[in-house]
Every structure is written in C-alpha cells, then in structure tokens.
FIBARO-681092 format. One line per 8 residues: number of its first residue (from 1); their letters; for each residue x negated, y, z negated of C-alpha. Coordinates in steps of 0.1 Angstrom, whole numbers. Layout:
<lumvexs>
NUM	a	X,Y,Z  ...;
</lumvexs>
This chain:
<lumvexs>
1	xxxxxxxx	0,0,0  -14,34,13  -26,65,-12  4,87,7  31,60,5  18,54,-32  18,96,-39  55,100,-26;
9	xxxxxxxx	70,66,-43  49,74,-78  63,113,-74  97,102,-69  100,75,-93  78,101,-125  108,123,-116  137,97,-124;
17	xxxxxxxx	126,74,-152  133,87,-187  104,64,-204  66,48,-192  79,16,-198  107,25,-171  81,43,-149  63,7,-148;
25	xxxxxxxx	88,-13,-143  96,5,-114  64,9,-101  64,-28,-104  94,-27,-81  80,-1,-56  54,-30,-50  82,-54,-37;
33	xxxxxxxx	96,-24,-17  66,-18,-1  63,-56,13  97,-50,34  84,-16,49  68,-31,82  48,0,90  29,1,61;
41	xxxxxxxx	25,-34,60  12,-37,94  -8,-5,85  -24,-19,56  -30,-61,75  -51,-37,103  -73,-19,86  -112,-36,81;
49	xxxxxxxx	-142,-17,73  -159,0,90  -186,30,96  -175,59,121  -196,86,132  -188,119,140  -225,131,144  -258,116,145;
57	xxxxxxxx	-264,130,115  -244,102,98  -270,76,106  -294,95,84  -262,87,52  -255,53,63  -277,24,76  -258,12,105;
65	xxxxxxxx	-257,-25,92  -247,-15,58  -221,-39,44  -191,-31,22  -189,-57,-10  -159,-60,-33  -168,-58,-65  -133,-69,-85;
73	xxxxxxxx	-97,-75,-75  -60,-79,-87  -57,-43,-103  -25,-21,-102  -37,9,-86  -77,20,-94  -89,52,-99  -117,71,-121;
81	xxxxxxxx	-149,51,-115  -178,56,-138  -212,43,-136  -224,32,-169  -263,28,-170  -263,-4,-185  -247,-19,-158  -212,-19,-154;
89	xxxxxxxx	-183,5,-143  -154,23,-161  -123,17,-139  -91,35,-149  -61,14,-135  -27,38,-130  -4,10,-129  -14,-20,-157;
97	xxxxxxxx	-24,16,-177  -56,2,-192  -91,13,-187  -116,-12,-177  -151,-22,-180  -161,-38,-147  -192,-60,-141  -210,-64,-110;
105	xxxxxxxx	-200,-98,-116  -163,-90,-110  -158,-97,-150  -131,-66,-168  -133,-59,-206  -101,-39,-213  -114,-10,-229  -78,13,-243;
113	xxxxxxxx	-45,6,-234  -33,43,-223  -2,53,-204  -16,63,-164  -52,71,-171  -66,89,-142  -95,105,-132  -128,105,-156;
121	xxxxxxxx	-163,118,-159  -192,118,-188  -198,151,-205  -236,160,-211  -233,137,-247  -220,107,-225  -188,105,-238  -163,95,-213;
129	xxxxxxxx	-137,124,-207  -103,107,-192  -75,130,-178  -44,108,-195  -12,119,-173  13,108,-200  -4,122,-232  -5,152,-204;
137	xxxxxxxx	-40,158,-222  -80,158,-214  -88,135,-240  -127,118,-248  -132,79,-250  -147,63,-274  -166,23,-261  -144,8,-291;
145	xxxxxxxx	-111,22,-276  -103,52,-293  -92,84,-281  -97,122,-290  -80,149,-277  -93,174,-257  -68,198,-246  -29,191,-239;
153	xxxxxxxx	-20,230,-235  -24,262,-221  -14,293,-233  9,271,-259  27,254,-232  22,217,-221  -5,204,-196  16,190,-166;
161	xxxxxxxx	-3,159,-154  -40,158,-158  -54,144,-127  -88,146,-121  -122,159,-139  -161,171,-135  -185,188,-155  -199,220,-147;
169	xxxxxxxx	-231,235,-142  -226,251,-170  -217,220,-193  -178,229,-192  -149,206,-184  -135,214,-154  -100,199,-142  -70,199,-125;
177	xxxxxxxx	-33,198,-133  -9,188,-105  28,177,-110  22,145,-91  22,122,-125  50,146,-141  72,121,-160  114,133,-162;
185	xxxxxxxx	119,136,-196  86,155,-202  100,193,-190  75,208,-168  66,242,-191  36,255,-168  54,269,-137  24,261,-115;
193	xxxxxxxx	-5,236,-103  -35,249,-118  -76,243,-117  -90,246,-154  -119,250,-172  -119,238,-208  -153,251,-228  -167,233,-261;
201	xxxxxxxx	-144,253,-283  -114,239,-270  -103,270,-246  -86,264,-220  -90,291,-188  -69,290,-154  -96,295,-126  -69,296,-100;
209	xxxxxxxx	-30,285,-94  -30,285,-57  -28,250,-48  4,232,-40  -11,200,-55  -46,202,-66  -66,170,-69  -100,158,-64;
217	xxxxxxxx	-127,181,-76  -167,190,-72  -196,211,-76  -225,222,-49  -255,206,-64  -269,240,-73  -238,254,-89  -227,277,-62;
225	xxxxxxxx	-198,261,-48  -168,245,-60  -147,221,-38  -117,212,-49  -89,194,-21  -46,195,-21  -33,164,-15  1,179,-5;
233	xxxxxxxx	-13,202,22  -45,180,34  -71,210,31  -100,210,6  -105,245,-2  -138,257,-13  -147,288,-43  -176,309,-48;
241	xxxxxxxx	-190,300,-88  -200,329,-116  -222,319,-140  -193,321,-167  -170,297,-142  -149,319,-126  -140,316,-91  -134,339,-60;
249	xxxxxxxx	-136,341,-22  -114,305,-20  -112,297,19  -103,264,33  -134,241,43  -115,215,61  -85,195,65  -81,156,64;
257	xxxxxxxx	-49,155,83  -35,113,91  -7,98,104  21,86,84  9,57,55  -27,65,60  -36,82,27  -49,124,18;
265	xxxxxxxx	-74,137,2  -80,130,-35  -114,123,-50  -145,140,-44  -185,132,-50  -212,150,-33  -248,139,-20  -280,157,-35;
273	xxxxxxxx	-283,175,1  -247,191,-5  -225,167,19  -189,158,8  -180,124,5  -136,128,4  -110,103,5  -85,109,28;
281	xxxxxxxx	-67,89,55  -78,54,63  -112,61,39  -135,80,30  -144,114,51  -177,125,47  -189,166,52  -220,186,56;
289	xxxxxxxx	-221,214,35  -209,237,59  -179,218,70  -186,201,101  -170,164,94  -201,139,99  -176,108,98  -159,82,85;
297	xxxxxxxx	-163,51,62  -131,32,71  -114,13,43  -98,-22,43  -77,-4,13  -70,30,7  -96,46,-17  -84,74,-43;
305	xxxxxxxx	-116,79,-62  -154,71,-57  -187,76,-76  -225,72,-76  -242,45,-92  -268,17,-93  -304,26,-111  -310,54,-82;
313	xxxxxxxx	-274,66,-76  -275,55,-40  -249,34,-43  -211,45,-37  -187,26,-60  -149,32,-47  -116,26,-62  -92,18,-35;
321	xxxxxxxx	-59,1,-44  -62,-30,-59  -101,-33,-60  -131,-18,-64  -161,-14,-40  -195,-10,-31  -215,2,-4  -248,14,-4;
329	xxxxxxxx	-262,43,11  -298,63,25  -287,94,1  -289,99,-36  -258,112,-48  -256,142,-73  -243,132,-109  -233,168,-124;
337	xxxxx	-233,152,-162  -270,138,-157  -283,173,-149  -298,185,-182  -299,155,-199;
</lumvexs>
C-alpha cells in the first residue's frame, strides 16, 4: 500500500474514530480495503528496485551495481529510523504503535508501546527524541522504555500531530506539526500547520505557518539552509537560517509530483556534499544542493523515512511500508546530532 493511498485513508479514518484503539482497528481494516483496490495493488505487484539517473552525477552517489537488502519484515507501517552505534536501528512502526530495535540480523526488541510514534532523531546527549502523534507531544526515550516529555504546547494550546524531527546547528529541536495524524476527539486548538523549534528550556518558537502539511525536515550541512517538504502540495521548500533559528527568504526548491498511488514527499537526509536524499513517488528522489533532481532510487515499497548508518554513515537505511532497507552508497551522509559530539 502506497505512502499517498496510506496519507488520505490514515487522514480520513484520524478524523472519524473517537479512540486509538478505534483508529487501529480500522487501520487494520484499511489493510483489507486496500487488497480489493486493483490500482494500487497492481501499482504496488510492479514496482522492483531500481537505480534511475537523471544526471551523471548520480553515478558519483551510487555504484551502479549497488544492491538493495531487506533488512526486516511484517511491520504495520515503518517510519523514524535511527542508527544506533552499537549496531542496530530504532524503527518507529505507525500502525502496531511500538518502537523497535532492529538487528542487522532481521531480530526486533520492542522497545515502548506508544500510540503512532513517528518520526525521531538523537539530540547532542543521544537520547532518542520521538514525535508521538497521540500524546501530540515531542517527547525523549529512554533504552528501558520510558518516556519524557518534551513539549505538547504552544502558546498554551495543544500540539496537533507531531510528525517529524532534526537537530539544529545550533543543538535545538526542530520539528514539524501537520494535522495529518490529528485524532477526532482530540479538537485541533492550533489553527495552522507549523515548523518549530523547541530550545533546552522547553520554549517552543513557530519559525513559520506557511505550509499546508509540513513533513519531512533538514539542515545544509553547514547550517545555512533549512529544507523542509509538504506532503499535500509535493514542493519542498527551502529557508535561509539565523544563527538564533529563525527563518526567511522560503522559496520552493523543487516539486516531487507522481501519479495517483505512487507516494509524496515526506522524510528527508542530506549527503555531507549538501545533496537531498527525499522520498517521494515510487522512492527516493535525490537533489543537488541547488535543486537540479540527480535521480531516483526506485522502491519495491514505498519509503516514508530514511537515515544514515553503518560505522561510516555510507549506508542508507529506509523505512518503506512494511520493512526496512538497506542500500549502500559512494557518499557519507551528514548526521546533524553527531556534529559537536
């Protein structure tokens, strides 16, 4: 089942069900529904992967050989990997609403049973910072599985849905707040989608409110840029940074427009040379820093979320649907929260 397919049927179904429990049982449902929708289906039985260049340029990001491994199956619907140095990956898993440890090995260690964890990232301290749609809070994990939170307000009113999450350049929690996990029952009270940054006080600050749906979210690797993508009008937009955070001059970069059932942009991770690595539809879309699209790594299920790891950080680890990949690469990605470690 596509990302778009999944982002309309999830929307519509947080808007009707008055309880979690409801909103999984349903989503258990939308599973069946989707097996008698014969153009997703057939969508999903076509796709393989594979590497597609745009430029020449993507040769010098990929090996043209490079293989695609599946790392672990038989998950809800995966999102929020985390590379862990000692070897295995966080996994947050929207629809069993668990976190995982995954192994290389394919082995999961339920980590915290929490209602549609999303997105996630370390801080500077390594602590794992989770954006926890139904607690509608930034909240910090502990490896025993207990939580903290963060931040569920702004400006005394309730956080709408948490969905994604990066650290800063300058150590600040940056993240955004689309309606896209919005439960009925749970009143929006922020009449807008923002992008926030939350400091080590607790202070939450909007940056900006002029998204539709903002989603996925990163820096430039020197701090200058900040990307951040709308999954309801496939564009990922792109800010000038001041040193205290604050944004300005937001201009589109590019658009990751797909036919129907093929996915839009959501997570976000960026090479140490500045390219954009972006899902959107049928994979991953991958950008220079000045917005010419270098290609595409073609899924055999649509990705959501994706991150660097392995001992170098050459190695892209991707959420997509049910599983979780891996596919290495000829660039070192740039890991924000390792910066001044």
């Amino acid at each position: 089942m596509n990302r778009q397919l999944i982002l309309r049927m999830r929307s519509f179904v947080s808007r009707l069900m008055l309880s979690h429990r409801l909103k999984a049982a349903a989503l258990a449902g939308i599973a069946v529904l989707a097996a008698s929708l014969p153009a997703a289906a057939a969508d999903a039985s076509a796709r393989t992967f594979k590497l597609t260049a745009e430029s020449p340029r993507f040769w010098k990001l990929f090996d043209r050989k490079a293989h695609l491994t599946r790392v672990a199956g038989n998950f809800g619907f995966t999102e929020g990997p985390m590379w862990d140095e000692s070897g295995f990956l966080y996994v947050s898993d929207e629809e069993q609403n668990k976190i995982y440890r995954v192994f290389l090995d394919g082995r999961k260690e339920e980590v915290i049973s929490l209602g549609d964890p999303d997105g996630n990232t370390y801080d500077r301290q390594h602590h794992l910072i989770d954006c926890a749609s139904v607690l509608r809070a930034i909240i910090a994990v502990t490896p025993e599985g207990k939580y903290t939170v963060l931040a569920d307000r702004y400006e005394g009113k309730k956080l709408n849905s948490p969905n994604d999450v990066v650290i800063g350049p300058d150590g600040a929690i940056y993240f955004t707040d689309p309606t896209l996990d919005l439960v009925k029952g749970e009143h929006q009270e922020i009449p807008f989608q923002g992008v926030y940054r939350l400091d080590d006080k607790g202070s939450v600050r909007l940056l900006t409110k002029d998204l539709t749906q903002p989603n996925g979210l990163a820096f430039s690797p020197e701090g200058k840029h900040f990307y951040v993508d709308d999954s309801e009008q496939r564009n990922i937009r792109v800010y000038d940074v001041a040193p205290d955070g604050s944004l300005s001059n937001g201009r589109i970069f590019g658009e990751e427009l797909g036919g129907p059932h093929q996915g839009v942009p959501d997570g976000i991770k960026v090479d140490h040379e500045g390219n954009l690595f972006v899902t959107g539809p049928k994979g991953i879309w991958v950008w220079d820093a000045k917005g010419h699209r270098l290609g595409t790594i073609e899924m055999p299920e649509q990705p959501a979320n994706l991150t660097w790891g392995d001992n170098d950080y050459r190695t892209l680890y991707i959420t997509a649907t049910t599983s979780v990949y891996r596919l290495c690469t000829k660039t070192r990605g740039f890991v924000p929260y390792r910066v001044h470690r």
